[in-house]
N, C-alpha and C positions, 0 to 999 in steps of 0.2 A: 350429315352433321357428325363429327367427331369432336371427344372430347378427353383430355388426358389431364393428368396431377399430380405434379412430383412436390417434392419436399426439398426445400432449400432455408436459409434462415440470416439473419440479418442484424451484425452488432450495434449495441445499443451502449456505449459506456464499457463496462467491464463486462456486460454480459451480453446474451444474443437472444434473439427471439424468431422462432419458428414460424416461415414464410410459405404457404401453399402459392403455388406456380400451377396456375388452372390455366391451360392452352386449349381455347375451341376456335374448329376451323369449320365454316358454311357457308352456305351458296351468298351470292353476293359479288359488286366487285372486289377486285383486289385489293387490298389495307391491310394495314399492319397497323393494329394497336395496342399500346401498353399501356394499363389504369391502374390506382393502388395508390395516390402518391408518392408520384415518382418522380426524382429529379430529372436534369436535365441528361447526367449519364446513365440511367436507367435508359429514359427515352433514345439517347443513339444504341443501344442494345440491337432495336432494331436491323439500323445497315448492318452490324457486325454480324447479329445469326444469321442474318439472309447470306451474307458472301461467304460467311465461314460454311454455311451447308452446305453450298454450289462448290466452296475447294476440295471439301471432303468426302466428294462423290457423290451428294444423293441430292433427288430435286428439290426444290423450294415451290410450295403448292400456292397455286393460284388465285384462292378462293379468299375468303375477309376471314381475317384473323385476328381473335383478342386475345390477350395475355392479360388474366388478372393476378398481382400478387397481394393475397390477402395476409393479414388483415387491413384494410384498407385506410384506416386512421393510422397505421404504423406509418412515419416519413422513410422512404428509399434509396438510399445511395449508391453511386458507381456501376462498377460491371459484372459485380458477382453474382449476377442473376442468369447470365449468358449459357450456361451449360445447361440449368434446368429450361431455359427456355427454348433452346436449340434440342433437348432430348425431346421435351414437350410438342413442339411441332412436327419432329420424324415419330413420335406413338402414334398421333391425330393421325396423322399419312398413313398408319401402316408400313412406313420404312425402317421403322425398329420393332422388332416382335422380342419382348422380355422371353428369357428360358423361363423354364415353369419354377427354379429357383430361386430364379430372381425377380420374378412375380409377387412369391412370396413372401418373399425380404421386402418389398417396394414399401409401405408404410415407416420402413426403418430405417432407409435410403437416404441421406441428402448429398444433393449434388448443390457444388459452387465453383465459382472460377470462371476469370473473364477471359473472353473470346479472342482472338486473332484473328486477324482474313482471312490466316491463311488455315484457320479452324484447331492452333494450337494452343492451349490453353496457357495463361499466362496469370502472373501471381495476383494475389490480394494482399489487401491487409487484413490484419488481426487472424491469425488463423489459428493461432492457441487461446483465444476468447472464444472462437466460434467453436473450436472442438472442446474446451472445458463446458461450455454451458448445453451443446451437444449430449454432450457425455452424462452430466446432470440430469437432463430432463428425461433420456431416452438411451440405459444401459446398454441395450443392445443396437444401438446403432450403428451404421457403415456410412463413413462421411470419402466421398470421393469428390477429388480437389485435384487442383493442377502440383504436378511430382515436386516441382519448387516449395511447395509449401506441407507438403507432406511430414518430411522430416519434423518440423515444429507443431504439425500438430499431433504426431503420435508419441509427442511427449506425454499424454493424458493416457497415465495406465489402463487398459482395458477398455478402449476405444478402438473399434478396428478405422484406421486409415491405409485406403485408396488412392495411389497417386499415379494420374494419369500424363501424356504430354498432348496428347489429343483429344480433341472431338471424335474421331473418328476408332480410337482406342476406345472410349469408354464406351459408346456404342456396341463394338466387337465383343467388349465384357458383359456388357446387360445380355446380349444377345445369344451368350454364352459361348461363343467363338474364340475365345482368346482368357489367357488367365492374366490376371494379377494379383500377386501378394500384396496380401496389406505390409503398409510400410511399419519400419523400426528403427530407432534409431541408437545408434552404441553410446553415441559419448553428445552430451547436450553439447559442449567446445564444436564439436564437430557440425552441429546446428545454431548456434549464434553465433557468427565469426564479424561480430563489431567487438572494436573494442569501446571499452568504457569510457564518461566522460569523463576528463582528470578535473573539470575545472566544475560539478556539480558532486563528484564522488569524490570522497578521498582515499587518497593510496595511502596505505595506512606501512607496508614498510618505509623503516625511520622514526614511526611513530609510537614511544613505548611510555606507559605508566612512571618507567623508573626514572624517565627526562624531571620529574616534579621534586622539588625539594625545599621541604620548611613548610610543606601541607597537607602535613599528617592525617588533619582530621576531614579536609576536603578530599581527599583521597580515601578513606574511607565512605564517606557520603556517597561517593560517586560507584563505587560498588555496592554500598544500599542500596542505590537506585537501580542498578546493573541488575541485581540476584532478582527483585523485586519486581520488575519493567517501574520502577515511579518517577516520575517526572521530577524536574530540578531546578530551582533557580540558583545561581551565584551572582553577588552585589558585591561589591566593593570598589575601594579606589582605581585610577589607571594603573596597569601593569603588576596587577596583583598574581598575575594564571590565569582567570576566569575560563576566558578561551584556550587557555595551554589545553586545562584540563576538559572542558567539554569535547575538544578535537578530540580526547583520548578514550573515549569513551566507547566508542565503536570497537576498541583496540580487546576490550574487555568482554565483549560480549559472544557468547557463540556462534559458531556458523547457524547458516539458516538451514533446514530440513529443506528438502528437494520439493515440497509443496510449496514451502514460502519461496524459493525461488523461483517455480513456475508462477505464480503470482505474481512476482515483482518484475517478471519479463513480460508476462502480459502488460502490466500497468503503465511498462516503459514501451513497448513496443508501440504502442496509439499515441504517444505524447507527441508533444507539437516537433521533438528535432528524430524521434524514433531511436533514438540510442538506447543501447541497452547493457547492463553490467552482466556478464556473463559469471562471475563470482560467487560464492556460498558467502563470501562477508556482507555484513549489513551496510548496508548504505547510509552514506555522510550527507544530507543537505545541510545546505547555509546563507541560505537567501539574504541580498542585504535587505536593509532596513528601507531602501525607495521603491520596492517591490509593490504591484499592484495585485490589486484583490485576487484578478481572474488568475495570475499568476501565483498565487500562492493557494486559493482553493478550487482552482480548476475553471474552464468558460472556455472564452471566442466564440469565434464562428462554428466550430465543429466540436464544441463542450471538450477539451483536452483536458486530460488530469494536471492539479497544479502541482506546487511543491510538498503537500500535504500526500500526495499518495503518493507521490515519486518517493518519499519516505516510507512507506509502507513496510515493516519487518526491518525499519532504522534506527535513525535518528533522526529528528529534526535540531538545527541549533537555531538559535534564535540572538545573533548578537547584537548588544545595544537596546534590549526588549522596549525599552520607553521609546524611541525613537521612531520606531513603526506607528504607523496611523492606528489611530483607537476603531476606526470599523476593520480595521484587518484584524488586529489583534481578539477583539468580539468575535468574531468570524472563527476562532479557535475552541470557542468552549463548546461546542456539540460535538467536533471530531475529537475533542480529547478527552470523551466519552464514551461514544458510541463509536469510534473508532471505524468511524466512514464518513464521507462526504456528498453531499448531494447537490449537481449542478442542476437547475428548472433550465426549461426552453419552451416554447410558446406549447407546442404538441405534445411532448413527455419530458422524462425525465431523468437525468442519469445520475447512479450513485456508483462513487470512484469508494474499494478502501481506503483505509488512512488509518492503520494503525501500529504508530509508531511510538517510540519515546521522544517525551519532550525534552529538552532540557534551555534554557535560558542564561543569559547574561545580563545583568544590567548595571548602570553607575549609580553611585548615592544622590548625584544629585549632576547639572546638567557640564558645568563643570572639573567633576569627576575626583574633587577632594575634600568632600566634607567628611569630616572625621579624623583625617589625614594628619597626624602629628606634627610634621613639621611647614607642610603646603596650606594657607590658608585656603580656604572657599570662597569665591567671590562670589557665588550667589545670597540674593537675597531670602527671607524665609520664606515670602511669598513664594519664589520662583522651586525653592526647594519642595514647597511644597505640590505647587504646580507639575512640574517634575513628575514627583512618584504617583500624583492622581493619574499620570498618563495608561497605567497597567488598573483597570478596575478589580476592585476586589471579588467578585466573580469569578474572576479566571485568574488571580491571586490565590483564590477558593481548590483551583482545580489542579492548585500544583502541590506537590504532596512537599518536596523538600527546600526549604528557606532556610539559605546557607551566607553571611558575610563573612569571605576571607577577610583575615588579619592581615596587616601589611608587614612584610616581611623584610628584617634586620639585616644590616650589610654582611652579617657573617654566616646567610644562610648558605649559599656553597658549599659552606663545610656542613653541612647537614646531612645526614644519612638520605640517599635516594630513594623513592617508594619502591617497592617491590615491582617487578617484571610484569608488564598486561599476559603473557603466557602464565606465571602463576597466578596472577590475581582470575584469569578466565578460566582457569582450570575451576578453582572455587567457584565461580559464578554460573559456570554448567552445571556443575551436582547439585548448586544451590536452587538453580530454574527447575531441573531432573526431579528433584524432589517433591519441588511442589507441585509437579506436574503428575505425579505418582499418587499425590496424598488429593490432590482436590482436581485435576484436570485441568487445570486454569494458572496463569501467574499471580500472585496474590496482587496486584493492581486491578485484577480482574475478577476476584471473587465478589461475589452478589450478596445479600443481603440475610439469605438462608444459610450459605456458605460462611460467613462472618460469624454468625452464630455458635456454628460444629466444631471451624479452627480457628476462630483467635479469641476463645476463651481464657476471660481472666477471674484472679481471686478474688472474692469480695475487696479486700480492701484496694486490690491494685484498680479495681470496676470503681469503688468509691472514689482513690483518684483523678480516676479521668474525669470522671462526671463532675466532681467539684470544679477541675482545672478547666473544663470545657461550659460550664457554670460562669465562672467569673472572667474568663474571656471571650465570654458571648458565643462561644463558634453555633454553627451551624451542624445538621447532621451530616451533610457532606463531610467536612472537618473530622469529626469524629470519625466517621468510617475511614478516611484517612489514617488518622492516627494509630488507627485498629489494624491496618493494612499494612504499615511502613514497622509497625511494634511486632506483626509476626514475620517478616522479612529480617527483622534483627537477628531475632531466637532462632530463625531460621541458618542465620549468619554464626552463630552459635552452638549449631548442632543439635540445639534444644528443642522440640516438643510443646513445653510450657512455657508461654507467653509471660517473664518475670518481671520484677517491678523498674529494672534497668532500661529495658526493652522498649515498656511505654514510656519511662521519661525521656529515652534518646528519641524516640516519635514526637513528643510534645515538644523538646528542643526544637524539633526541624521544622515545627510551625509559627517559632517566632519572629514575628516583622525584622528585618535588618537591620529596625534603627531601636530598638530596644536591647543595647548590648548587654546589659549588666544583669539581666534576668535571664539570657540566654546565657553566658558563661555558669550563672547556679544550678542550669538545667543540664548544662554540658557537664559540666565538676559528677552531679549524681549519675548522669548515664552514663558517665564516661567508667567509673570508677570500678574495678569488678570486673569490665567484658571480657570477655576470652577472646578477642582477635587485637592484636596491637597495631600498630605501623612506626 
């Protein structure tokens, strides 16, 4: 009776979970079995170790053989179980004898990579999910893998990767016969070489802030939201900007840190087309509005992340917000929270990030010209009303800024152009940098402790709010809002202390669309004073 145990592991969603690969071989007929819940490409694992071991020199032992991978309730897919299982039956044999170093490393060891005939190891998916949560759970670990896949996973600083092309290599390495450096790799370009999708990302040369004119103050909003991470709705008639300016919004915002990039290639590497943006710029989605659920929060057959993660360290745009079915749009108030997503499936369970900016579009009504000076509105008041119940107020709740563009005069051409997305993102880095210095966090994401320390206000700007947030019923959600987007102003500002400008241009941004004449007295005070123009 012999018995061996290697370490291998198995993605689940965005993360992995550590698989022991117990091979015992004893007297008995000949069989070959594999248990563990295992699919049906697990179970041909089988032919493949047996003939990749006969190509690679060494015998294939005659006696009844199981393979258990535990833990046994985890579900098992493909063939990346083949190398532990092919090392696991030459220990049981005796036809691999570990050097006494690598003996000693064996607890630290995982091996993965599916088999060939002809005993070459050939690629997988996900190999920089399997080495970030590697890397996670077990510092010092040595993850050996087939050389195709090496480069991506030793993107994960201080992770040693192994990249072999053989069965018969990594053997001579355990064995201590043979060396192999862990891999490295120079230039991530030189390890993603997909290109991007143009028709789910946007190419953002062409695309500049200064294209908007005659919206002054939506142009501002849009970098409150920017410095802030806060989400954004814009209403108004057809052909206002809405979409100009959300497309441009990406255009504003900082590269991503080389963490959120490994992140977003992971997220994108498991997705149902595996494309992936090799770029530091944030990602553009923009689902249309006939879009289904699993497509927009992730599902199928193999739980794939939906539009909600592929946005992950983006954008999400949302055009035509009413338009989208009411369980989709429901479907957005925990991710735009908790800023992850979680698909069920019958045995577990995977949770995709999803922590992006939102931003939205919507018309006043279904029509698209209520309000509209000189276009009447053929809807009725039922139907208008109908209309905007489509967006529930919950997740009206969960958007920080409530913006109607003005429709704008035949002579706005000659309008002074916004300022350049290079200067305005210049502003919008020191302004993230900062607060990232002072609280750790973007101020969409300070807590409730954190609220307290930095967005202190003076009694009477505190009496404010509280009456204002009083007599229009809000919620505390709302209020933490208000508190959140008022030091993102002063932050806009260069200021420290939260002043009484600050919260009234917050409370401005919480008024319904169709209440204009209260929003312009909120505008006139916030506006009045600030120190940024456009």
């Amino acid at each position: 009776m012999a018995l061996a145990v290697l370490n291998s592991c198995a993605p689940i969603g965005m993360t992995s979970t550590l698989v022991r690969t117990e091979v015992h071989i004893g007297p008995g007929l000949p069989s070959f079995l594999v248990v563990g819940q295992v699919s049906t490409g697990v179970k041909e694992s089988r032919d493949r170790v047996r003939t990749a071991i006969l190509s690679s020199g060494f015998e294939f032992p005659l006696g009844r053989i199981t393979v258990n991978l535990s833990p046994a309730d985890l579900p098992k897919d493909s063939g990346r179980f083949d190398l532990a299982i092919a090392l696991g039956v030459l220990m049981a044999t005796g036809q691999l004898r570990l050097s006494r170093e690598q003996h000693q490393r064996l607890p630290h060891l995982y091996f993965v990579g599916e088999l060939s005939l002809t005993g070459a190891l050939t690629a997988i998916q996900s190999p920089l999910i399997l080495a970030l949560s590697i890397y996670k759970s077990d510092p010092e670990a040595v993850l050996i893998m087939p050389k195709s896949d090496a480069a991506m996973a030793s993107l994960v600083e201080g992770l040693s990767v192994i990249g072999a092309d053989s069965l018969g290599e990594v053997v001579a390495y355990l064995a201590g016969k043979r060396e192999l450096t862990p891999y490295t790799a120079d230039r991530l370009d030189a390890v993603v070489g997909v290109a991007s999708d143009a028709a789910a990302m946007m190419l953002e040369p062409g695309l500049c802030l200064s294209d908007v004119r005659g919206q002054a103050q939506a142009c501002y909003l849009l970098e409150l939201a920017a410095s802030g991470g806060h989400s954004l709705l814009f209403s108004g008639p057809s052909g206002v900007g809405k979409t100009m300016l959300a497309q441009r919004l990406p255009t504003i915002l900082p590269d991503l840190t080389n963490l959120q990039r490994l992140e977003r290639i992971a997220i994108q590497s498991v997705s149902a087309n595996g494309i992936v943006d090799r770029g530091y710029r944030p990602s553009f989605r923009a689902p249309h509005h006939s879009i289904s659920d699993p497509a927009l929060l992730g599902g199928g057959v193999h739980a794939y992340p939906g539009e909600l993660s592929l946005a992950h360290h983006g954008v999400l745009f949302l055009d035509e917000l009413a338009e989208f079915k009411r369980s989709t749009l429901e479907a957005l108030r925990v991710p735009l929270e908790s800023g992850e997503i979680s698909v069920a499936r019958a045995h577990y369970q995977q949770r995709y990030p999803a922590k992006f900016q939102f931003v939205a579009a919507t018309n006043p009504c279904a029509c698209g010209y209520l309000d509209h000076p000189e276009i009447d509105c053929t809807c009725t008041h039922r139907a208008i009303n109908q209309y905007q119940a489509r967006v529930s107020g919950p997740l009206l709740e969960r958007i920080d800024i409530h913006y109607k563009l003005p429709l704008l005069s035949g002579s706005y051409l000659e309008a002074e152009p916004a300022e350049t997305s290079v200067l305005v993102r210049e502003r919008v880095s020191l302004c993230r940098a900062h607060q990232l210095q002072r609280q750790g966090v973007l101020n969409v994401d300070l807590n409730t402790l954190q609220l307290t320390e930095f967005c202190r206000l003076r009694p009477k700007d505190q009496s404010y709010l509280e009456i204002t947030a009083q007599q229009k019923a809000w919620s505390a959600r709302i209020v933490q809002s208000v508190l959140k987007l008022a030091r993102s102003a002063a932050d806009m500002r260069g200021a420290e202390l939260i002043e009484r400008e600050d919260v009234a241009l917050a409370i401005a941004c919480r008024q319904p669309f169709s209440k204009k004449e209260e929003a312009r007295l909120y505008w006139y005070e916030a506006r009045k004073g600030t120190a940024i123009h456009h």
